[in-house]
N, C-alpha and C positions, 0 to 999 in steps of 0.2 A: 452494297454495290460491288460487283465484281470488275477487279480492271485487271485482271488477265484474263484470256480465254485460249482454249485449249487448241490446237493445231488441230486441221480437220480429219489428217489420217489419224492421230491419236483418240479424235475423239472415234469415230468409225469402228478402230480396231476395239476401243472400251465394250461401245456399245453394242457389237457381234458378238462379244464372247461373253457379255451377262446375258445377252438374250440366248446364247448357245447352253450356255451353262447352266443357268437359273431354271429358263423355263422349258426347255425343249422338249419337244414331245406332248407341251401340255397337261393337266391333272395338278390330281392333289401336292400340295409341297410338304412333303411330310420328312426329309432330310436337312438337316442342316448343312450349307456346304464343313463346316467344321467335321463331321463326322467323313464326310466324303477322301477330305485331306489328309485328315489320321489315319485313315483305313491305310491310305497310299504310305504315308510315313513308317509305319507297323510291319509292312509286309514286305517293304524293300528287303531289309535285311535278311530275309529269308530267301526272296528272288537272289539277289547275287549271292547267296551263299549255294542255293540253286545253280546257275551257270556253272560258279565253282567247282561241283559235283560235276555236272551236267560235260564242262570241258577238261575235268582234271586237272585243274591248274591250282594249286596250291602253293605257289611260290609265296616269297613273303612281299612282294609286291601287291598279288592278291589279298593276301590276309590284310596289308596294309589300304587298301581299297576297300574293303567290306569292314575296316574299325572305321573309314570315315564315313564314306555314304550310307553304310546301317547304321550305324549310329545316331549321323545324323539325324534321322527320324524321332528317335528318342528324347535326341538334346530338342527337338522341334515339340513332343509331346510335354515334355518339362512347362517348357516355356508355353502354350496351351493351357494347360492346366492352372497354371499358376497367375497367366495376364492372358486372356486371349483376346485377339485382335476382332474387335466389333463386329468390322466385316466379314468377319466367319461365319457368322452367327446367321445369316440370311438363310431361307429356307429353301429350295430348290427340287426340280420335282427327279422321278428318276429318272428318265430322261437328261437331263440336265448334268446329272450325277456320272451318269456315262460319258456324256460329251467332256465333262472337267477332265477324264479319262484319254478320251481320243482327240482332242483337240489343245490338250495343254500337258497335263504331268506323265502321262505314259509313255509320254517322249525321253522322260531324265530315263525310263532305266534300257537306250539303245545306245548308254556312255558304258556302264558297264560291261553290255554284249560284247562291245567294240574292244573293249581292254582284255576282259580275258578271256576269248575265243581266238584272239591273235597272241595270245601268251606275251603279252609287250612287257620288258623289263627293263623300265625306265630309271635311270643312270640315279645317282646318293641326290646328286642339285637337285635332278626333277620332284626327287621326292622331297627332298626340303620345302622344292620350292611348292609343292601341291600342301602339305601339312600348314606350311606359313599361310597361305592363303586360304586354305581353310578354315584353321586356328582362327584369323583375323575375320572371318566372314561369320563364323557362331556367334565372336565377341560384337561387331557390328548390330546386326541384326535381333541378336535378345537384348541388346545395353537400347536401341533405341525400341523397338514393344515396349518395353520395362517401363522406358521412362515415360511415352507416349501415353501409356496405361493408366498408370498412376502421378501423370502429371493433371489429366483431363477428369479422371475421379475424383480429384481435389479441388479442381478450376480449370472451367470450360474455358477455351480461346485458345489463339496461335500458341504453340509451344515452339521456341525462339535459342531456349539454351542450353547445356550440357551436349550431348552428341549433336541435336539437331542446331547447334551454332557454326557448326562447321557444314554438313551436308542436310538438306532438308528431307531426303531420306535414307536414314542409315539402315534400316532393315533390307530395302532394298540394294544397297549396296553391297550387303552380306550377303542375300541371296546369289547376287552372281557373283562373286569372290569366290564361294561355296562351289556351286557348278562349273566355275573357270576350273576350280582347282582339280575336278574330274576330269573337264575336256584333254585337261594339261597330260594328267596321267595316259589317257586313252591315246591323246594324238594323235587324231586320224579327220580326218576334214568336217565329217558326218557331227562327229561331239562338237565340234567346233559351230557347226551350222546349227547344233539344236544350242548352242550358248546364246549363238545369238537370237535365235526366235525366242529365247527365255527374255533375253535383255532386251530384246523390241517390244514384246507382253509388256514387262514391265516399265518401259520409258514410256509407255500409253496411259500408263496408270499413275505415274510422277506428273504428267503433262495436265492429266483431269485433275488430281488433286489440287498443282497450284492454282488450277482456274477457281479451284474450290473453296482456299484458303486465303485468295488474294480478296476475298470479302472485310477481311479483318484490318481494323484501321493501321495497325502496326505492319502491314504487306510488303510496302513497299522499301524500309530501313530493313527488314527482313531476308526479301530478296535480294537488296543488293551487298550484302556483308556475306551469304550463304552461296552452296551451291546445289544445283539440283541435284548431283551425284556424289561424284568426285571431291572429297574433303581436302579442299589445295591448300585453304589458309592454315589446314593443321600443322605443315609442315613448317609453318613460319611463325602462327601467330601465339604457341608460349613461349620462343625466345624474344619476338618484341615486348611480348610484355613483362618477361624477366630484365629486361633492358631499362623499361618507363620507371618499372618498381625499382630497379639501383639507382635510377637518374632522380629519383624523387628521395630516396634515403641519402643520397649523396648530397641533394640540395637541402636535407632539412638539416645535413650534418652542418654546414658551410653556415647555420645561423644561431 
């Protein structure tokens, strides 16, 4: 029995864009969405290396923009190959294929446009702070695949601990930590507006899945120690519990 259910614009926005995606156009489904996403992964780094040519801008802000979002692609292939996320795996016709194109990921490369066609040369913090968030958003996002992967290949049911004890979904979280950390560099309203239609996509797809997962009798101790995104307890809850474990050696000393 499920005792969540999914808000109605969440569910709305799911189900427009699998039916945009999957089947559009109708016919045979002879692509995997997996193949559709790598294609996109693969080729970025060639596009912004492309603008690069294309506007001359070779500063090392640039170059520092194209080792993270080309890259990115790659660190995303790794991790593919190695655990790929189930729902990749769905078949989709081409039709469909296209639309994943025009209606979702061909949006991330008007962050690059934005950045080096305005030659923007954003200050040591900015870049700190874009690498930091980036940095943090690969580790995110492959540490929870990883675990997700290879916790549910061993035993089926909620998965409850290691990353997902803190946020119930950390790939997702990575995901936009990843894309913030472009908009951040671009800075200009447009990146900012495609972060959030990423992060609206995606709080549609945390919204279905808890409805999804609140079937499991463990849902509700689940949900209320976790959070959907945002990992708050992390910030507090290994010094409490460095805290219980001194207060426990402390009292087993006093006997």
């Amino acid at each position: 029995m499920h005792k969540y259910t999914a808000p109605m614009w969440a569910r709305t926005i799911y189900d427009i864009s699998a039916k945009l995606t999957e089947d559009f156009g109708g016919g045979p489904r002879h692509l995997k969405m997996a193949w559709v996403i790598n294609l996109h992964k693969i080729i970025t780094l060639f596009i912004v290396f492309g603008m690069m040519v294309h506007f001359n801008n070779f500063s090392t802000a640039a170059w520092v923009y194209l080792g993270l979002h080309g890259i990115y692609g790659y660190c995303w292939l790794v991790k593919d190959f190695g655990f790929r996320d189930g729902s990749f795996e769905t078949r989709v016709t081409y039709g469909g294929a296209v639309m994943t194109y025009v209606v979702l990921i061909a949006w991330y490369w008007l962050i690059p446009y934005l950045f080096l066609s305005r030659h923007v040369e954003p200050s040591g913090p900015i870049l700190f702070l874009a690498v930091a968030m980036h940095t943090q958003g690969i580790t995110w996002m492959i540490a929870g695949d990883c675990q997700k992967h290879f916790s549910l290949k061993y035993r089926k049911g909620l998965v409850t601990d290691g990353v997902f004890s803190y946020t119930r979904n950390p790939n997702f979280l990575g995901e936009i930590l990843i894309y913030a950390s472009y908009a951040v560099l671009a800075n200009h309203w447009l990146a900012y507006l495609v972060l959030a239609y990423a992060t609206l996509f995606f709080y549609s797809r945390m919204f279905v899945k808890d409805a999804s997962i609140s079937r499991y009798p463990e849902w509700d101790a689940y949900a209320a120690r976790s959070s959907r995104l945002i990992p708050w307890k992390l910030l507090s809850s290994p010094f409490r519990e460095d805290i219980t474990a001194g207060e426990g050696i402390a009292a087993g000393n006093e006997h």
